[in-house]
N, CA, C and O atoms as a Maestro MAE file, in Angstrom:
{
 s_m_m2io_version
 :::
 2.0.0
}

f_m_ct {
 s_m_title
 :::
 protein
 m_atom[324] {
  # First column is atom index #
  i_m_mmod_type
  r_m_x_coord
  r_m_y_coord
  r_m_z_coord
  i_m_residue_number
  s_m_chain_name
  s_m_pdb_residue_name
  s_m_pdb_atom_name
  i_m_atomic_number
  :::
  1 25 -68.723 -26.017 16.396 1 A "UNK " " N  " 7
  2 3 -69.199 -25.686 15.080 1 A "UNK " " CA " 6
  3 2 -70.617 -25.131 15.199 1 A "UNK " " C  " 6
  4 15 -71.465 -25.689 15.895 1 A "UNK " " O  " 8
  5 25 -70.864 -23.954 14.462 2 A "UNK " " N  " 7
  6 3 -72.099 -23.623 14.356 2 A "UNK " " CA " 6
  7 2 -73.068 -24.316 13.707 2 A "UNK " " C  " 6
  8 15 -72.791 -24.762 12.593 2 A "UNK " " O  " 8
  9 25 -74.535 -24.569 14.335 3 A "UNK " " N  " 7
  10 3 -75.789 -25.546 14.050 3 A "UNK " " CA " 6
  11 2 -75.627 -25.199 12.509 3 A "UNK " " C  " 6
  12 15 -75.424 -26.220 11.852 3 A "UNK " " O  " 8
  13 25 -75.665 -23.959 11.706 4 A "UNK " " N  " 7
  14 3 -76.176 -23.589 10.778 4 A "UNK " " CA " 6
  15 2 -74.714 -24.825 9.815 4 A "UNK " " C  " 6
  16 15 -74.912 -25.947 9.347 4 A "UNK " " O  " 8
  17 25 -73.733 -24.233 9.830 5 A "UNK " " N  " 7
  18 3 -72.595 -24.969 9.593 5 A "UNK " " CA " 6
  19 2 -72.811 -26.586 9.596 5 A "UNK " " C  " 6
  20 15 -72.704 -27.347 8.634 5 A "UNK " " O  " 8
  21 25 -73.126 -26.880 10.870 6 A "UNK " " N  " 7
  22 3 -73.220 -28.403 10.749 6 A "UNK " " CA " 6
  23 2 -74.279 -28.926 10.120 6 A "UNK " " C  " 6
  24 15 -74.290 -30.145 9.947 6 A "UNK " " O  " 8
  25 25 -75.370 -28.128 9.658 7 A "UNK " " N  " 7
  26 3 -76.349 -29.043 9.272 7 A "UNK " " CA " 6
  27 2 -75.964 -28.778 7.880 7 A "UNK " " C  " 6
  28 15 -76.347 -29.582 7.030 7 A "UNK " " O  " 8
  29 25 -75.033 -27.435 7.411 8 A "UNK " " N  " 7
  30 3 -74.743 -27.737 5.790 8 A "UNK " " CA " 6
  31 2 -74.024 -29.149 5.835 8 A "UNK " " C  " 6
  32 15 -74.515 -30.194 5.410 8 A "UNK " " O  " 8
  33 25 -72.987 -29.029 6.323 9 A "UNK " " N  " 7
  34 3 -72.176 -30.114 6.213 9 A "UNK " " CA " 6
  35 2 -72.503 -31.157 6.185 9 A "UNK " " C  " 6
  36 15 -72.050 -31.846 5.271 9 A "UNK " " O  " 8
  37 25 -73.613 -31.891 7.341 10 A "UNK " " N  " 7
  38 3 -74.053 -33.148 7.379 10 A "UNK " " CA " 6
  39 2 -75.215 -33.298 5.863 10 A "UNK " " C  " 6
  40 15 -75.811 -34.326 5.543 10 A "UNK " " O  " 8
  41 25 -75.270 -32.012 5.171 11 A "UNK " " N  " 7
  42 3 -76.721 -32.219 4.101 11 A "UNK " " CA " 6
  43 2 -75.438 -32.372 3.204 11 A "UNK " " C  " 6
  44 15 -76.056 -32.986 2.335 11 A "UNK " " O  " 8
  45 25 -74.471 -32.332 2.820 12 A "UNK " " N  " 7
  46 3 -72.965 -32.154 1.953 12 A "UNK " " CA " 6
  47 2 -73.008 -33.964 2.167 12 A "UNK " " C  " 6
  48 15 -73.465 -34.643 1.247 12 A "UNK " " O  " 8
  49 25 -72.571 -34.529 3.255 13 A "UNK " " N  " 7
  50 3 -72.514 -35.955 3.312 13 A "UNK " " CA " 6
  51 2 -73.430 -36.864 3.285 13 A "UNK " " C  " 6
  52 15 -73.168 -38.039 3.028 13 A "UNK " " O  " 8
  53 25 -74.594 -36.439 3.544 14 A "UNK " " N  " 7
  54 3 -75.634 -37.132 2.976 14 A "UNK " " CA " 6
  55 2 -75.962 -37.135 1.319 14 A "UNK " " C  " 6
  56 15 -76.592 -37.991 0.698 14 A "UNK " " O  " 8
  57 25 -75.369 -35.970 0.831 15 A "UNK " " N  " 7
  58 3 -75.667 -36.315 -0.850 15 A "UNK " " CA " 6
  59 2 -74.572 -37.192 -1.452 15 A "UNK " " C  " 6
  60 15 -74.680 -37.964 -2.405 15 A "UNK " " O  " 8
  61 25 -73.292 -36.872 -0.569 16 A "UNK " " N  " 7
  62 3 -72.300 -37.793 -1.477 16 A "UNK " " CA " 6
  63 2 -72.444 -39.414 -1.108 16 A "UNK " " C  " 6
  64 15 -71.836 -40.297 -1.714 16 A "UNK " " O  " 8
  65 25 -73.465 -39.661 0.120 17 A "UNK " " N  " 7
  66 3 -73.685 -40.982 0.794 17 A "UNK " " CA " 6
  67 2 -74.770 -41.529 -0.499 17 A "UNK " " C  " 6
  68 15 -74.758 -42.726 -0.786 17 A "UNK " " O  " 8
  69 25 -75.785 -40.476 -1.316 18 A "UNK " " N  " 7
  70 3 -76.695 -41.098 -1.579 18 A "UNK " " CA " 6
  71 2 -75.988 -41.432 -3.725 18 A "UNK " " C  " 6
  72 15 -76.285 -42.382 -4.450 18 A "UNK " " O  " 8
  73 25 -75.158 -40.335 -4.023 19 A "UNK " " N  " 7
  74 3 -74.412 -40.757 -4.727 19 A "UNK " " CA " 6
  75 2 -73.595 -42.052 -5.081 19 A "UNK " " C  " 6
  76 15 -73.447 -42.344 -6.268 19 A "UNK " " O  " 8
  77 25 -73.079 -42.809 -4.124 20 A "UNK " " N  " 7
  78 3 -72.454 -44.116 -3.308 20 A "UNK " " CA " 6
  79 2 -73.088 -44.816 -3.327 20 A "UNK " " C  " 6
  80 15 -72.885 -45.862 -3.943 20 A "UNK " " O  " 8
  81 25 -74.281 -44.538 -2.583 21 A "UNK " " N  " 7
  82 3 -75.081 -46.138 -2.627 21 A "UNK " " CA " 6
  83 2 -75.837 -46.771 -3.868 21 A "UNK " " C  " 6
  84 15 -76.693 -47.608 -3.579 21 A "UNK " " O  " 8
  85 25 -75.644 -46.494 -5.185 22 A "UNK " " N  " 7
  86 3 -76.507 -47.001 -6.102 22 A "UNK " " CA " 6
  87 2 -75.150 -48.256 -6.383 22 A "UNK " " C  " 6
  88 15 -75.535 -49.308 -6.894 22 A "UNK " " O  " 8
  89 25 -73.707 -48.144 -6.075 23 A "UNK " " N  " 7
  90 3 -72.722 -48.797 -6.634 23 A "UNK " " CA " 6
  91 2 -73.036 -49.964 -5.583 23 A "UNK " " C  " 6
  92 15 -73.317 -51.069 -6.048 23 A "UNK " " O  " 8
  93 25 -72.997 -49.746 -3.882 24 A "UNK " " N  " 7
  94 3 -73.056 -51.005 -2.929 24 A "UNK " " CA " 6
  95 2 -73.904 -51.648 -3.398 24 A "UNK " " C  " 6
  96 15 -73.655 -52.843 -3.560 24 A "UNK " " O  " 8
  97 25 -75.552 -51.003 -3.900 25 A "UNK " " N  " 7
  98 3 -76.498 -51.661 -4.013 25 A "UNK " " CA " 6
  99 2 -76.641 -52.647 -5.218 25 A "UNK " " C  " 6
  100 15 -77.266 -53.706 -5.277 25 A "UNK " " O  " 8
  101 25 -75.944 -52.054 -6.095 26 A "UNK " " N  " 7
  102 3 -75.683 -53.166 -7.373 26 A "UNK " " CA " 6
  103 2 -74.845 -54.664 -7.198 26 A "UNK " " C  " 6
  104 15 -74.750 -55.462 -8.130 26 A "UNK " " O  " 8
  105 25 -74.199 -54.921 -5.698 27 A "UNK " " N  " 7
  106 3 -73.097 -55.676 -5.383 27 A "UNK " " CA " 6
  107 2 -73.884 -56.371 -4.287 27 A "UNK " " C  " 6
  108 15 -73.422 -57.420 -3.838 27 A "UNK " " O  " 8
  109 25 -75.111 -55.858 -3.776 28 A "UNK " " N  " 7
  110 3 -76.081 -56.562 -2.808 28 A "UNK " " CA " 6
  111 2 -75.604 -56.035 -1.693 28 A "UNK " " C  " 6
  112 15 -75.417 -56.764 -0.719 28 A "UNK " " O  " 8
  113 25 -75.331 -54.693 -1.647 29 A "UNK " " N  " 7
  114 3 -75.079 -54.131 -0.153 29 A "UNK " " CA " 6
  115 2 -75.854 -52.556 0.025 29 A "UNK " " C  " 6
  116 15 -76.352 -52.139 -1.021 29 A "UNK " " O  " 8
  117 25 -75.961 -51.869 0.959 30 A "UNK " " N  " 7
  118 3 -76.503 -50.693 0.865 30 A "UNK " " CA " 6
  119 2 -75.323 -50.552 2.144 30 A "UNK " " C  " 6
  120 15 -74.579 -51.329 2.743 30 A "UNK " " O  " 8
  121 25 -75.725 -48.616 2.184 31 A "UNK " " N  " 7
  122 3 -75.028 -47.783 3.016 31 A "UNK " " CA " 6
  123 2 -75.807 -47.029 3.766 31 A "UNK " " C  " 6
  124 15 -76.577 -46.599 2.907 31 A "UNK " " O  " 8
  125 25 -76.279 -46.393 5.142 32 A "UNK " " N  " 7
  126 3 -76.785 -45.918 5.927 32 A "UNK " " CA " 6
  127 2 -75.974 -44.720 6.743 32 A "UNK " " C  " 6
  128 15 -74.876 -44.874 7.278 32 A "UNK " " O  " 8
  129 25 -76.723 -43.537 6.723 33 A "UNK " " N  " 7
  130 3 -75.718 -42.390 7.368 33 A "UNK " " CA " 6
  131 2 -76.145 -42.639 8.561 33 A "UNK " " C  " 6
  132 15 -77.279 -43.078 8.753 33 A "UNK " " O  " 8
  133 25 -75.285 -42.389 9.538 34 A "UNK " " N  " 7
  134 3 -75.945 -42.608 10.918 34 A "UNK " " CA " 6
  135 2 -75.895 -41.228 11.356 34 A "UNK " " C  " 6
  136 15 -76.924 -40.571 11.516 34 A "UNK " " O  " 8
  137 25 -74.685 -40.750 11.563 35 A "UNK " " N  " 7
  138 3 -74.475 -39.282 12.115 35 A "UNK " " CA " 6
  139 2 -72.849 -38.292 11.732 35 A "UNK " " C  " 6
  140 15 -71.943 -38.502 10.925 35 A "UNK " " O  " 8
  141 25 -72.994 -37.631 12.350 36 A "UNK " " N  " 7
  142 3 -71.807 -36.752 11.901 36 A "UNK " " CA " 6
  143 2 -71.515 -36.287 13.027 36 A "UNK " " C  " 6
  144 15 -72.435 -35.711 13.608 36 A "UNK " " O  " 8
  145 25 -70.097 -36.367 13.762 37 A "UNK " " N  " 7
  146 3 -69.686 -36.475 14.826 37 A "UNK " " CA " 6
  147 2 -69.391 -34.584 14.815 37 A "UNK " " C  " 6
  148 15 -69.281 -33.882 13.811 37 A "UNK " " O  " 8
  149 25 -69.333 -34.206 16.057 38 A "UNK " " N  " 7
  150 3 -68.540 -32.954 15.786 38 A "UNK " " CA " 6
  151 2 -67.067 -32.673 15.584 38 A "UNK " " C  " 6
  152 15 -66.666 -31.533 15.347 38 A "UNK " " O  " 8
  153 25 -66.464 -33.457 15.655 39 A "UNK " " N  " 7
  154 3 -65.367 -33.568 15.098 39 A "UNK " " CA " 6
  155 2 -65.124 -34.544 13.999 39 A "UNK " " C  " 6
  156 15 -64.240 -35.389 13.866 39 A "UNK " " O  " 8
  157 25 -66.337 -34.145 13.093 40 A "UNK " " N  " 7
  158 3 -66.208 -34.401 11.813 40 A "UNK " " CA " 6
  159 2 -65.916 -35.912 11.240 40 A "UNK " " C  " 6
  160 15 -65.371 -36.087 10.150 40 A "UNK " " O  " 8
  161 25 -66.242 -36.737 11.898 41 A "UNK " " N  " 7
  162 3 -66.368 -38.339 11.257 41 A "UNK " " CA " 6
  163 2 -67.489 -38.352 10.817 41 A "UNK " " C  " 6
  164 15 -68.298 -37.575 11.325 41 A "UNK " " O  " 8
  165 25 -67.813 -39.018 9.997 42 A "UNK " " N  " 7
  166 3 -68.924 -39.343 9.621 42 A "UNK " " CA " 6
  167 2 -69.215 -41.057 10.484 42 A "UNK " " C  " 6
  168 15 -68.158 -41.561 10.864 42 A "UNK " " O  " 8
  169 25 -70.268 -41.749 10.730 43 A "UNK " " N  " 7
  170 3 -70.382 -42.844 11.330 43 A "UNK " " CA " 6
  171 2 -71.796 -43.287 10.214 43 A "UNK " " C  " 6
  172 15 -72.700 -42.469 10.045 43 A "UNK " " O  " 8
  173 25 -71.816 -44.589 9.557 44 A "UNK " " N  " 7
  174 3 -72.320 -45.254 8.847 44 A "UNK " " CA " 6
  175 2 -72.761 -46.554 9.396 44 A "UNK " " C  " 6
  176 15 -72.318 -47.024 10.444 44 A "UNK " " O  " 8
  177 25 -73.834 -47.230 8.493 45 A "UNK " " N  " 7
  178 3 -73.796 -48.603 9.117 45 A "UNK " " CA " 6
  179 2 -73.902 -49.470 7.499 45 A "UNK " " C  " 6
  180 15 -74.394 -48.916 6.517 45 A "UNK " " O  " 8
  181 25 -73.462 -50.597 7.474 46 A "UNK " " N  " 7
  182 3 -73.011 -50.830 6.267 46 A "UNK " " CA " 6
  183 2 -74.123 -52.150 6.402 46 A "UNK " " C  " 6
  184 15 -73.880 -52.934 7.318 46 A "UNK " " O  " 8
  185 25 -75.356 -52.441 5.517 47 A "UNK " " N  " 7
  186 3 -76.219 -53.541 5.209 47 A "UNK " " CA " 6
  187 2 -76.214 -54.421 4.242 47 A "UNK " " C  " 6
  188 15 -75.321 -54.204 3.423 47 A "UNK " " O  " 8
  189 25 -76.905 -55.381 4.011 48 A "UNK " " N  " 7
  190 3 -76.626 -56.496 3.300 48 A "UNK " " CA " 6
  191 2 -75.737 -57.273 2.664 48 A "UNK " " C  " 6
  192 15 -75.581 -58.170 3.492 48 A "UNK " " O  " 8
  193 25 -74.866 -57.602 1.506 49 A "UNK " " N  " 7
  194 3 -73.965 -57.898 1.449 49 A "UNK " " CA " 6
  195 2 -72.195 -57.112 1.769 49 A "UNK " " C  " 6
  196 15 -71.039 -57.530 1.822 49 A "UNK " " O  " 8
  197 25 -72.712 -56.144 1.877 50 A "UNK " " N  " 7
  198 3 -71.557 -54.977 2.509 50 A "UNK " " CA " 6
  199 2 -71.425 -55.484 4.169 50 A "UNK " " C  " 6
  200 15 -70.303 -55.400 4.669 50 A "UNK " " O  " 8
  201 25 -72.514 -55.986 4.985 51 A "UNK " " N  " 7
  202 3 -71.843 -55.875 6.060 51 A "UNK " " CA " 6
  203 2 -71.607 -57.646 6.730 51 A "UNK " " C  " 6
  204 15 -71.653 -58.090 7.878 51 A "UNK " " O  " 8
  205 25 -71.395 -58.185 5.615 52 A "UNK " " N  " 7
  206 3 -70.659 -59.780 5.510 52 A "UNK " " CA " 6
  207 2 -69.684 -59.820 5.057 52 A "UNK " " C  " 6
  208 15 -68.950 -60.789 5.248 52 A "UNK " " O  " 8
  209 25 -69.237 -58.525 4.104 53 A "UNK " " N  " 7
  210 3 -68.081 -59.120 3.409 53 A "UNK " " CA " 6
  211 2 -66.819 -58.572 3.967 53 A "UNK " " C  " 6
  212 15 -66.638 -57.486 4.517 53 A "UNK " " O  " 8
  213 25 -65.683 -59.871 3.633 54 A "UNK " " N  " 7
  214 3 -64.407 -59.711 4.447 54 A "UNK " " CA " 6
  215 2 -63.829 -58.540 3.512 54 A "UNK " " C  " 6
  216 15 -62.643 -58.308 3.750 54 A "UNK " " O  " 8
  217 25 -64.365 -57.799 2.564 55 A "UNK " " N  " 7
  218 3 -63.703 -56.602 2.049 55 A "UNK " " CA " 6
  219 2 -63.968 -55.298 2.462 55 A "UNK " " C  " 6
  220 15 -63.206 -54.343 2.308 55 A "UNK " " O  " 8
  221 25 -65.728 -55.267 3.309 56 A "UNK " " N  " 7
  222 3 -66.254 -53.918 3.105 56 A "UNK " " CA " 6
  223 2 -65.404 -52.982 4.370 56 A "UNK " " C  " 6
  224 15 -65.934 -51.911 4.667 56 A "UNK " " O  " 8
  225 25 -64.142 -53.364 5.087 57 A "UNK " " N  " 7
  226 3 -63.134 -52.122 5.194 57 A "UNK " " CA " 6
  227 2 -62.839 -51.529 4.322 57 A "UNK " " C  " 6
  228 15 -63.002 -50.309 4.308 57 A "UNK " " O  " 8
  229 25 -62.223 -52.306 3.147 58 A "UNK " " N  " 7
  230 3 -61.305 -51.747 2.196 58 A "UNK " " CA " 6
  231 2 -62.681 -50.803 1.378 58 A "UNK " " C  " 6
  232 15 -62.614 -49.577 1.291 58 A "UNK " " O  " 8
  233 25 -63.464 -51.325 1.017 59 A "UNK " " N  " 7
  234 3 -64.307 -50.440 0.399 59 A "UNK " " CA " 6
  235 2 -64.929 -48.762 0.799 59 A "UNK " " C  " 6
  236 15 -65.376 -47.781 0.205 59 A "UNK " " O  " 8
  237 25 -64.509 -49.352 2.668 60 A "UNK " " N  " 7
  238 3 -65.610 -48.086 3.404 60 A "UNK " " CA " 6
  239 2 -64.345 -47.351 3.287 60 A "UNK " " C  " 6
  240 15 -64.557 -46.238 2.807 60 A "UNK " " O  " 8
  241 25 -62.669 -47.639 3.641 61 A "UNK " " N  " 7
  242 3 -61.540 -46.487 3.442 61 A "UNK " " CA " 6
  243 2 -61.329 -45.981 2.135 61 A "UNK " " C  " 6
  244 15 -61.412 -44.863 1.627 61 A "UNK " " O  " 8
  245 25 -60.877 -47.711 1.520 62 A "UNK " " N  " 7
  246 3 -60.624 -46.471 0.009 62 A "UNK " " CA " 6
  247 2 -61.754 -46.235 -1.037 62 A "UNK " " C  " 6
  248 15 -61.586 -45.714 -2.140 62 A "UNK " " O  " 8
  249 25 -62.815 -46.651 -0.578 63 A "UNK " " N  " 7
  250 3 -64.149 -45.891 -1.957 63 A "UNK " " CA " 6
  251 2 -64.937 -44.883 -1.008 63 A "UNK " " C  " 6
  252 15 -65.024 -43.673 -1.218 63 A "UNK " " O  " 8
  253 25 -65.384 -45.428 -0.150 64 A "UNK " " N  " 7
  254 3 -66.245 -44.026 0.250 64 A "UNK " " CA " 6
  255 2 -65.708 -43.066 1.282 64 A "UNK " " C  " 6
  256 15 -66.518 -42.195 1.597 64 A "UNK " " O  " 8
  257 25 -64.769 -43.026 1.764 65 A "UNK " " N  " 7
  258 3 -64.268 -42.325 2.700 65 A "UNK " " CA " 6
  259 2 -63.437 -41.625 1.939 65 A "UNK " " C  " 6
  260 15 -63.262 -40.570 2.548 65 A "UNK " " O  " 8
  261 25 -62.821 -41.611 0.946 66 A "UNK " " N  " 7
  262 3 -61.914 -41.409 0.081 66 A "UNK " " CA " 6
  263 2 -62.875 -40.469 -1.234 66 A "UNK " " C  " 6
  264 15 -62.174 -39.701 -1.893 66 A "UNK " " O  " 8
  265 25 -64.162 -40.508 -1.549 67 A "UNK " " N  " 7
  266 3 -64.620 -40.382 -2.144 67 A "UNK " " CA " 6
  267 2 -65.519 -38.990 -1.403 67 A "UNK " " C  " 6
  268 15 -65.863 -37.937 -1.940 67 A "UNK " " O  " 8
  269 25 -65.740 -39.506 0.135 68 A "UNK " " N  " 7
  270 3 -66.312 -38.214 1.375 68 A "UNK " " CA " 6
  271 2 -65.627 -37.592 0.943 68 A "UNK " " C  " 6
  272 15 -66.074 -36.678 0.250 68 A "UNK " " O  " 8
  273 25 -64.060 -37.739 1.114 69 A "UNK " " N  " 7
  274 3 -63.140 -36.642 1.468 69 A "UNK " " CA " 6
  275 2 -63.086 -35.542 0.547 69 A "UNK " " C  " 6
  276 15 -63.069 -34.341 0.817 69 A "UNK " " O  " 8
  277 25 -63.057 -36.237 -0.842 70 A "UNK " " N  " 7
  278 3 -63.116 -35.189 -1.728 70 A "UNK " " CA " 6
  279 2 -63.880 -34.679 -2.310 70 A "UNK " " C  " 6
  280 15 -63.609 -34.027 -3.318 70 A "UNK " " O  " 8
  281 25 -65.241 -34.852 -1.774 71 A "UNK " " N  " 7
  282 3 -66.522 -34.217 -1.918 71 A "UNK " " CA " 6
  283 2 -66.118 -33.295 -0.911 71 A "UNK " " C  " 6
  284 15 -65.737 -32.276 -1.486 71 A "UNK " " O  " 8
  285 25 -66.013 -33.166 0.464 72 A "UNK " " N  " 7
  286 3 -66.349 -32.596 1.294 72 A "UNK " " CA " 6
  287 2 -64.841 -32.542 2.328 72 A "UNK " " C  " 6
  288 15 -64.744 -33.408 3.197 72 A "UNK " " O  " 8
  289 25 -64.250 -31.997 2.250 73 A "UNK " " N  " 7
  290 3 -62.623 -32.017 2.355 73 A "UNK " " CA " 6
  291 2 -62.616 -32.234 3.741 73 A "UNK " " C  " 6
  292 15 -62.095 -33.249 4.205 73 A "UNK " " O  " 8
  293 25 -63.372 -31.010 4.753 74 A "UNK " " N  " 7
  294 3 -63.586 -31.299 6.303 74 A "UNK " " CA " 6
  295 2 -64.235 -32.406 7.164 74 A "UNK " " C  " 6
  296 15 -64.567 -32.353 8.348 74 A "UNK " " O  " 8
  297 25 -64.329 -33.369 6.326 75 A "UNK " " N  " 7
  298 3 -64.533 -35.205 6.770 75 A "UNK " " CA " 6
  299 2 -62.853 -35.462 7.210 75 A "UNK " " C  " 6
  300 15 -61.818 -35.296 6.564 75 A "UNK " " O  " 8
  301 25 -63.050 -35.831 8.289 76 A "UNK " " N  " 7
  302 3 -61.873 -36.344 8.746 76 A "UNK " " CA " 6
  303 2 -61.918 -38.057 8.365 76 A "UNK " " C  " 6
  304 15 -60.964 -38.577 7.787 76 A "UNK " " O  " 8
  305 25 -63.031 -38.777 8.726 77 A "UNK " " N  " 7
  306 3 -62.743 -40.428 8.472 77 A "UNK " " CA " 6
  307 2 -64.421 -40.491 8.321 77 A "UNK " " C  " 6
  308 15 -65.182 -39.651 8.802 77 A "UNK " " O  " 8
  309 25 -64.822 -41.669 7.549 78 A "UNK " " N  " 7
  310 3 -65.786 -42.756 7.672 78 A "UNK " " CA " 6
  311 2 -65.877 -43.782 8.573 78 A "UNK " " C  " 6
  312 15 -64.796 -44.369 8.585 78 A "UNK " " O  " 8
  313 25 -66.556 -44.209 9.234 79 A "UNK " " N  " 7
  314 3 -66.492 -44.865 9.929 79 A "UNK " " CA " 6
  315 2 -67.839 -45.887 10.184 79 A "UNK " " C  " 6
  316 15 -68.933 -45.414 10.492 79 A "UNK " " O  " 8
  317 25 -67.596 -47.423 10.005 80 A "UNK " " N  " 7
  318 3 -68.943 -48.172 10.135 80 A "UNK " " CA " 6
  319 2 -69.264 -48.644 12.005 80 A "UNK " " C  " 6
  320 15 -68.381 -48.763 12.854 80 A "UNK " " O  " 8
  321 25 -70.057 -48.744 12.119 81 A "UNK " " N  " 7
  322 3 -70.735 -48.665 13.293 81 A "UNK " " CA " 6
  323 2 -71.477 -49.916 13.428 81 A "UNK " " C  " 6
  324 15 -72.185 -50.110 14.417 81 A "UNK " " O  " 8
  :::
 }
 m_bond[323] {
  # First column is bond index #
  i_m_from
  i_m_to
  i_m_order
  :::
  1 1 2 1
  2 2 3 1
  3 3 4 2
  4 3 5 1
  5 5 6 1
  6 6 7 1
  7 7 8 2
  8 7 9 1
  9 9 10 1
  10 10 11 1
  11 11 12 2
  12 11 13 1
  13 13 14 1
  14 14 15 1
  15 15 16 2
  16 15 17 1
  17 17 18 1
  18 18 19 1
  19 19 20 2
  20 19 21 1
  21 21 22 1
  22 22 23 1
  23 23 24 2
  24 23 25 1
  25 25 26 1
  26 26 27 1
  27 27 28 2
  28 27 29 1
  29 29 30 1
  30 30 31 1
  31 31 32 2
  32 31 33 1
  33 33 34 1
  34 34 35 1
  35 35 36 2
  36 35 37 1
  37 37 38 1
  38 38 39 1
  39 39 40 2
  40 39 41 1
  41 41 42 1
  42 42 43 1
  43 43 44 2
  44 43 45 1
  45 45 46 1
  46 46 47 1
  47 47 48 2
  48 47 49 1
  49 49 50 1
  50 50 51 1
  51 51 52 2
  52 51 53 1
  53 53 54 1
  54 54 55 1
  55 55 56 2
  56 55 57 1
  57 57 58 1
  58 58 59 1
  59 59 60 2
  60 59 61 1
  61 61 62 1
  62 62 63 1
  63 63 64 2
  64 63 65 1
  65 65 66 1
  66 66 67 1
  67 67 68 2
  68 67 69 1
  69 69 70 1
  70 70 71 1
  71 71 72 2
  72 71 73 1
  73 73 74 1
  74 74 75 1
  75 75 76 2
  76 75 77 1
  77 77 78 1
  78 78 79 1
  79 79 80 2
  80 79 81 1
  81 81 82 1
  82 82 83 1
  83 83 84 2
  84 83 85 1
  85 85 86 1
  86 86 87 1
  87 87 88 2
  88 87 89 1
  89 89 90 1
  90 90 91 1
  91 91 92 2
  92 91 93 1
  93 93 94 1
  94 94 95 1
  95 95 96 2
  96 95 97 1
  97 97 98 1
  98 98 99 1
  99 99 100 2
  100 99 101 1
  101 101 102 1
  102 102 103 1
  103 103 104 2
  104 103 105 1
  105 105 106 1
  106 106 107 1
  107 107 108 2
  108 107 109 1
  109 109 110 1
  110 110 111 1
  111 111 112 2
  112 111 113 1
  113 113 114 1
  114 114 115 1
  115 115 116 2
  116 115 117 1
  117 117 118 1
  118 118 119 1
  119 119 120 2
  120 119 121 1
  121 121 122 1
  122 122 123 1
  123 123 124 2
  124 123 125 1
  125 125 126 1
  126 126 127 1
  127 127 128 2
  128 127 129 1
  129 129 130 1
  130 130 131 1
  131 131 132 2
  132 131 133 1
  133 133 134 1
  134 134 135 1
  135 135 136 2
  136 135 137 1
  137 137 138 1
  138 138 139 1
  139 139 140 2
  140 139 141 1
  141 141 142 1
  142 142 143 1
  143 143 144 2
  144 143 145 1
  145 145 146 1
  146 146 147 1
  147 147 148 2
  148 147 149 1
  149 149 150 1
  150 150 151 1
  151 151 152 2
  152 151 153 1
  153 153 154 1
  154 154 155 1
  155 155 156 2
  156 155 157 1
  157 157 158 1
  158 158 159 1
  159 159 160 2
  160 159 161 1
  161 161 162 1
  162 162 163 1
  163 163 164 2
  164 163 165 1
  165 165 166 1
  166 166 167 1
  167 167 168 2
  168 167 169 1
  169 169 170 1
  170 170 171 1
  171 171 172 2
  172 171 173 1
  173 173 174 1
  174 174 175 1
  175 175 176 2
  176 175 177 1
  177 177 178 1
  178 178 179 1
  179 179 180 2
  180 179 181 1
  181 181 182 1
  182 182 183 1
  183 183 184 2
  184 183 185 1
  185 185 186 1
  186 186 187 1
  187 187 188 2
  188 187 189 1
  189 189 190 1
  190 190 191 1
  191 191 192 2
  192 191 193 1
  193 193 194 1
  194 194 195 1
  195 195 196 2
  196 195 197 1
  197 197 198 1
  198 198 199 1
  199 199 200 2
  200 199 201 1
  201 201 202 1
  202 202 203 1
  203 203 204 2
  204 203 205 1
  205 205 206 1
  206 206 207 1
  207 207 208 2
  208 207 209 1
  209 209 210 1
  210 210 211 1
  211 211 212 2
  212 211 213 1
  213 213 214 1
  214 214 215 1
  215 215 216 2
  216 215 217 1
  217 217 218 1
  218 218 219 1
  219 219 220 2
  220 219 221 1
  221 221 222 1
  222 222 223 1
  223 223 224 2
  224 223 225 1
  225 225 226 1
  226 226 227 1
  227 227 228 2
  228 227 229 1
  229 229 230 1
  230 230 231 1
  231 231 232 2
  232 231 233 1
  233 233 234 1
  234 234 235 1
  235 235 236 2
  236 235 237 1
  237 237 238 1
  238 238 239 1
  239 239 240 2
  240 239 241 1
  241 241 242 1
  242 242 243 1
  243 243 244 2
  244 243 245 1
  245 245 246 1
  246 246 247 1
  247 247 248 2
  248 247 249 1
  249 249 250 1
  250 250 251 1
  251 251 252 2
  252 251 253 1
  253 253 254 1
  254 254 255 1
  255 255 256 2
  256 255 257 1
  257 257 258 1
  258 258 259 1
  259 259 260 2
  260 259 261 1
  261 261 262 1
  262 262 263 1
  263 263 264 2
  264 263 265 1
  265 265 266 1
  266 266 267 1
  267 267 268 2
  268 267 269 1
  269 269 270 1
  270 270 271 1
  271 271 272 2
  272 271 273 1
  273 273 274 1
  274 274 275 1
  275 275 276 2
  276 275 277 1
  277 277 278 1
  278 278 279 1
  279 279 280 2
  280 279 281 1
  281 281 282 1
  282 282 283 1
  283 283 284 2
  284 283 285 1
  285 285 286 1
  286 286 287 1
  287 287 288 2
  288 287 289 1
  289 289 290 1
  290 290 291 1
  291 291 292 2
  292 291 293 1
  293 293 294 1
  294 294 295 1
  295 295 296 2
  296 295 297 1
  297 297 298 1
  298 298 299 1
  299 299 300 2
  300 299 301 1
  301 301 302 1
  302 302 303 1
  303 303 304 2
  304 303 305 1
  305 305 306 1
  306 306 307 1
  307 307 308 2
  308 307 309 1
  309 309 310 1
  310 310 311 1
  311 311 312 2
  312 311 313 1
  313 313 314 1
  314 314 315 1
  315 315 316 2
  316 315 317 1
  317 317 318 1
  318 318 319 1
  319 319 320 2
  320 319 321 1
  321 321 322 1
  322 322 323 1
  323 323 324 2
  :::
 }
}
């Protein structure tokens, strides 16, 4: 992928990351972008009450990965780290 390309893309997932986190943060958790793989994962790290709870899979597949995707269609997965 071209630099120019990837850095739209990774500035594309960083807005829909910062969109997202006002909801974790209301629940006592935040969200952290870590990086953007070249083959298109995104990799996150999930803090405070998000990264204790026995739910925040279900949250990172079906709310924000699910929520990447259709912001930004060429996200293949979310992924916490």
């Amino acid at each position: 992928m071209e630099q120019n390309q990837s850095s739209e893309l990774e500035l594309k997932v960083r807005n829909v990351i910062e969109q997202i986190r006002p909801y974790l943060q209301s629940d006592g958790g935040d969200i952290e972008f870590i990086n953007l793989t070249e083959d298109n994962v995104v990799n996150v790290e999930l803090h405070g009450a998000c990264g204790s709870c026995p739910y925040s899979r279900l949250t990172l597949k079906n709310g924000v990965e699910e929520a990447m995707r259709r912001a930004v269609p060429e996200i293949k997965s979310v992924e916490a780290i």
